[in-house]
Structures are given as structure tokens and as C-alpha cells.
N, C-alpha and C positions, 0 to 999 in steps of 0.2 A: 508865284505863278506856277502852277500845275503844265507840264508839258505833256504829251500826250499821243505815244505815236503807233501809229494804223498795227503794228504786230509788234512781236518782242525784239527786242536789238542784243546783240551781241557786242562783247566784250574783247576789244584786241587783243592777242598774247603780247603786243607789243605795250601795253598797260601793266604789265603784271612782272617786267624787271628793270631793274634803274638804270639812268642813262650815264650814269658815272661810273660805277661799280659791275664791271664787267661778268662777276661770277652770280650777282645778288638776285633773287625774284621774290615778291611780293606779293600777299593777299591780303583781302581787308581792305579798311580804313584809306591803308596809305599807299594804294597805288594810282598812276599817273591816270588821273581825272578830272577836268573843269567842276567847279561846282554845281550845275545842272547836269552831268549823269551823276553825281556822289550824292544826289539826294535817292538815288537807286543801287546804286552800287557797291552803297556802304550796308545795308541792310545783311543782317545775317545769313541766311537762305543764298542769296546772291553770295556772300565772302564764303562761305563755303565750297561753291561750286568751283571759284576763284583757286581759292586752296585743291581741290582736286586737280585741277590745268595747270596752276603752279608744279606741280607736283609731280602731275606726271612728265612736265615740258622737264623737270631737272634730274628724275632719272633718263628719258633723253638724251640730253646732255652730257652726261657721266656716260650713257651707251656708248655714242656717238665722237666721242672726245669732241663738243665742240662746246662755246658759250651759247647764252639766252640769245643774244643778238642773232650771232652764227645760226643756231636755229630755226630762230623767226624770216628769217631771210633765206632757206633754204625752200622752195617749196615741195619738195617731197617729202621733207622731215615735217612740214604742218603738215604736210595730206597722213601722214603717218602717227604723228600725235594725235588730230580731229579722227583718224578711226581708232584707235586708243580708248580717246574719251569718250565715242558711240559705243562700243563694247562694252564699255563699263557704266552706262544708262545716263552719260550728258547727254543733253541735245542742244545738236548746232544746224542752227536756219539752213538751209538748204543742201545742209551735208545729210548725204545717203551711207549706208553700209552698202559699203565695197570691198570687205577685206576679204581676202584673196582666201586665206583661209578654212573661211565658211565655208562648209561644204552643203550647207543647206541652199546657200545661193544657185548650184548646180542642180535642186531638187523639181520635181513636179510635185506640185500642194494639194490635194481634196480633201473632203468636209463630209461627215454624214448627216451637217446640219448647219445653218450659217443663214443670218438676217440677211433681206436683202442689199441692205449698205453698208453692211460688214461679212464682207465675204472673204473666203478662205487667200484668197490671193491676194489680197493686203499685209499676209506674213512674210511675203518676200521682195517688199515694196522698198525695203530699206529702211521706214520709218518707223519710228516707236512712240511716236504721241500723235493725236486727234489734234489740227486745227481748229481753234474756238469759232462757231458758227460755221465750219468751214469740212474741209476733205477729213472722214475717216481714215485711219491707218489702222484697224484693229481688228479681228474675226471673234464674232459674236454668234455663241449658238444655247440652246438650255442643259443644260449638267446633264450629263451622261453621253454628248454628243462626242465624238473623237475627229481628231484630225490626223492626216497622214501626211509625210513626204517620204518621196519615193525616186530613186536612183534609175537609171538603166542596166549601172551593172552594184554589184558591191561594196559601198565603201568602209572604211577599218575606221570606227568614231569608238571615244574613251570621253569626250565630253558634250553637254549640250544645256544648252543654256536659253532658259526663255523669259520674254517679260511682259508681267500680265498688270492688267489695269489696277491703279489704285488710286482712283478718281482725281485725277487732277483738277477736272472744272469744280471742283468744288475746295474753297478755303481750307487749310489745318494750320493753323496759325496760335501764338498766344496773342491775346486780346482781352480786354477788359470791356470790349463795348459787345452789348448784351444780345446785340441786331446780328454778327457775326458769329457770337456763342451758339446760337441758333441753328445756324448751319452746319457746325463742326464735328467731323463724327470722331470721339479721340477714343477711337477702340482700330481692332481691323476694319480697314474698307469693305462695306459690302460686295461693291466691283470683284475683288481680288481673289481668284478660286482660293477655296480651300485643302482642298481635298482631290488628289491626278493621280495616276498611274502612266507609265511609259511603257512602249513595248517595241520589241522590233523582229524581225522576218529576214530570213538569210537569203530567199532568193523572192520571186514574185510572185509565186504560188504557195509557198513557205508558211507555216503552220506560223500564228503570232506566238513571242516571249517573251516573257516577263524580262522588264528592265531596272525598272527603280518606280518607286513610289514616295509620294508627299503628304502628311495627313497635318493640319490645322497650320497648315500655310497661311502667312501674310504677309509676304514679302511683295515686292514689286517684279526684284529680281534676283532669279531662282539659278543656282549654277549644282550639273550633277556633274558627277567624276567615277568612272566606274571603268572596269577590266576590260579591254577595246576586244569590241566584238565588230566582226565582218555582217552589214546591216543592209539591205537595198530597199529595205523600209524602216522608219519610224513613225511610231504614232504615240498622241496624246490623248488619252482617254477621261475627263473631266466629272468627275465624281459629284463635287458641291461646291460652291461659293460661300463668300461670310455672307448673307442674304439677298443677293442681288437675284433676280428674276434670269438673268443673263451671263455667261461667262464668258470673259473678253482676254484676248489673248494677242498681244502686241506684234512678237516677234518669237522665231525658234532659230536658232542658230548651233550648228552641230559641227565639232572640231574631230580630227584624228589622234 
């Protein structure tokens, strides 16, 4: 029997280390599961994501000096793990970015160009994926449009990190049935710009400069790292996609 439920479910961290063995955590196959979710949760894609949470709950752990249990039962240490794994492109149902951080979360967002159901302020929403049938999280506009956020006073950023669509409603799978082959693009996603330039402004009238630049990008998610410049603007100037009609850009998020 097929089960079948209304959105996607999440996976406890209390699933992923053993109830006897106090240091041990687990992905895969053999973590604590009924047989109706391990007909889901045993799938590769899934044990993967497992292994990331694993993973990062046990450096954690070694941070913190505590055990898996000790963690799971702390609620600031999960609020602190789950933005962990947002930064680093999981997504968990109803968890927002919150991390303190961010200093884009402090930003005001505009657009020189943006659909009307994907609009520029979707970047600071918190979320990084499109509900199916459901709320965009994404700002969409046609290559060459830029977007900006913009401070009140100066902030000192050395990193910034963004993440752009690479079609999730759509399959990439291995498969042998011919009906799914069909759909699968196994090259770069069209969605996913190719081709940006960054820049940024020292005060708000401030002449724009060159920051860093991306040429035949296909990543989801892009992290720059450069010489902290004092910024009270950044902007994203968007060149080309691998052929999408449109360039979709998830989230920006900009560190000190």
C-alpha cells in the first residue's frame, strides 16, 4: 500500500543515533524507522541528506561537549543545528533563516526588474524552495536585470552567499523507465543563471564596484569569499542563464 501525504515530512534527529550507544549516529538504511517511512527513507537522495544532519549534529556535539541525545533534547542546540543545515541548502518544513549573522537580513531589497509573483522581497523571506502548487520563494526577472540590498549605514562583509534555482519540480533521477527519461535534463538546469557579476557602493550615492564575478555557473549554491570591503550596497547583476527565459534567484545572504 502506497501512503501518501498532503506535503513532505521530515525526519527526527532523534531517528538518526542509537538508543543504546550513547556516542553513535546513523544514516541510511539503519536508522530508527517503522517499515512504512523506510520505504522512503531508505532511498538514496533521502540517506544522503541524513548523512548531512548526521553530520553536522556530530560536529555539534564535539563543539559543544555534549552527546546525540544531550543535543536533541536541548532546544537551542536544534534551533542552532536546523539553521546550520538552512545555510547549507537543507530544507526544513517550516524552518525560516534566522541566523543572526546575516547581515542581509538587516537589508532593504529592490529590483530593476522582477514577475509579478516573484518579487524582489521573496529574497529575505527566509525560504529557499517554491512550494509545489503552492507560495513562491524566489525573485524572477530576464538576464541582465540586477538586484540590490542596501544598508542604512556601512556594513564590513568578506562573504556572501546565494542560491539560485535549479529546477526542482522537475525529476533528475536514475531511471530506466522511458516516461521519466523524458523529462530529465542531465546537463546544467536551464533555471540556474549562468553567467552574474557582483558589485558594491561605499556610501548611498557611491559610484558602484566591481566585486566578483561567475562565468558558466551551474551550481545551486554559490559561496564568494573575498577582502572585506565596507559596503551599504550590494548588488547582483545577472548576465545569462543555461536557457531559461527567466533568472530565479532564491536567497542572498551576506556575512562579515
Amino acid at each position: 500500500v502506497q501512503i501518501r501525504t498532503k506535503e513532505v515530512f521530515q525526519i527526527p534527529l532523534r531517528s538518526l543515533y542509537s538508543k543504546n550507544i550513547s556516542n553513535l549516529f546513523m544514516a541510511g538504511r539503519n536508522i530508527s524507522a517503522s517499515h512504512v517511512a523506510f520505504t522512503s527513507t531508505r532511498v538514496m537522495a533521502t540517506c544522503a541528506v541524513e548523512g548531512q544532519a548526521a553530520g553536522t549534529a556530530a560536529a555539534l556535539c564535539l563543539q559543544h561537549g555534549v552527546s546525540p541525545r544531550e543535543l536533541a533534547s536541548n532546544s537551542r542546540r536544534i534551533n542552532e543545528l536546523q539553521q546550520l543545515l538552512l545555510k547549507n541548502d537543507q530544507s526544513i518544513t517550516g524552518i525560516k533563516n534566522t541566523d543572526p549573522a546575516d547581515l542581509a537580513r538587516k537589508a532593504r531589497v529592490s529590483a530593476s526588474d522582477e514577475t509579478a509573483d516573484a518579487p524582489a522581497k521573496n529574497l529575505l523571506d527566509g525560504e529557499t524552495r517554491d512550494i509545489p502548487k503552492g507560495q513562491k520563494h524566489h525573485w524572477a526577472a530576464k538576464p541582465g536585470s540586477t538586484v540590490n540590498l542596501e544598508w542604512n549605514e556601512p556594513q564590513q562583509i568578506s562573504k556572501l552567499q546565494l542560491t539560485f534555482d535549479s529546477g526542482f519540480q522537475r525529476e533528475l533521477t536514475l531511471t530506466s523507465l522511458d516516461a521519466a527519461n523524458r523529462t530529465i535534463i542531465r546537463e546544467a538546469q536551464p533555471e540556474t543563471v549562468k553567467d552574474y557579476q557582483l558589485f558594491y557602493r561605499e556610501s548611498a550615492n557611491g559610484d558602484w564596484k566591481h566585486l566578483d564575478s561567475r562565468k558558466g555557473n551551474y551550481y545551486r549554491l554559490v559561496r564568494h569569499q573575498f577582502k572585506p570591503v565596507k559596503a551599504q550596497a550590494i548588488r547582483l547583476q545577472v548576465d545569462t542563464t543555461n536557457g531559461d527565459d527567466l533568472a530565479r534567484l532564491f536567497e542572498i545572504r551576506c556575512y562579515a
